[in-house]
C-alpha positions in Angstrom: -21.7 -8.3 24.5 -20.2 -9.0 21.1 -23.9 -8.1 19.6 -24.1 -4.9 21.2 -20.8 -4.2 20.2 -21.7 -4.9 16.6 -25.0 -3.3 16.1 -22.9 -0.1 17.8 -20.6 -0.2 15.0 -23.1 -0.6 12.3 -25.2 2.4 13.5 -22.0 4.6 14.0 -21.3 3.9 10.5 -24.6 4.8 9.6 -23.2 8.2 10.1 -20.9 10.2 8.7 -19.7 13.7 9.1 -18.6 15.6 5.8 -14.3 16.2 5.6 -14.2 19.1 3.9 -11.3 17.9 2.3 -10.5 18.8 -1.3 -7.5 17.1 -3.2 -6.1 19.4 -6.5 -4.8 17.8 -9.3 -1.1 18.3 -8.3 -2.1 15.8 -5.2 -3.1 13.4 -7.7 0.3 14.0 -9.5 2.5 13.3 -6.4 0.7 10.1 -5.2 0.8 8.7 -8.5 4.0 9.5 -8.7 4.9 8.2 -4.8 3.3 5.1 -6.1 5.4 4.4 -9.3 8.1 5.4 -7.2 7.7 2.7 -4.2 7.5 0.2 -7.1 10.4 0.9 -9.0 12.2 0.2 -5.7 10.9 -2.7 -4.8 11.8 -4.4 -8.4 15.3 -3.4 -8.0 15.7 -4.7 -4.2 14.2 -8.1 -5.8 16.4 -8.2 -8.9 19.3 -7.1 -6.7 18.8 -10.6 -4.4 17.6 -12.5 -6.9 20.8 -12.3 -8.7 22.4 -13.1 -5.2 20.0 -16.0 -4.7 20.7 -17.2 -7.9 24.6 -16.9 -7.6 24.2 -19.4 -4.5 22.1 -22.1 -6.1 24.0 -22.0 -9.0 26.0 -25.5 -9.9 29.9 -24.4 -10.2 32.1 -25.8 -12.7 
């Protein structure tokens, strides 16, 4: 069963249909941008905790 399923796969990925699909230059733009973006964010959520973290672990005086 798992063979048959398999050799299915491979021959539907044999072939594929065109997706007429066409990306400008300004959709390059924004996912670059969406993608500096997400990690911007991300280093400030983990310097925000990591300053927390590192307040608990801390020896005090």
């Amino acid at each position: 069963m798992t063979k048959k399923i398999f050799v299915i796969s491979i021959i539907s990925l044999c072939y594929v249909n065109n997706a007429h699909a066409y990306l400008d230059p300004s959709t390059g733009g924004m996912l670059i941008s969406a993608i500096l973006g997400m990690f911007a964010t991300l280093g400030l959520v983990i310097k925000s905790y990591w300053y927390k973290l590192k307040s608990i672990f801390r020896k005090k005086d």
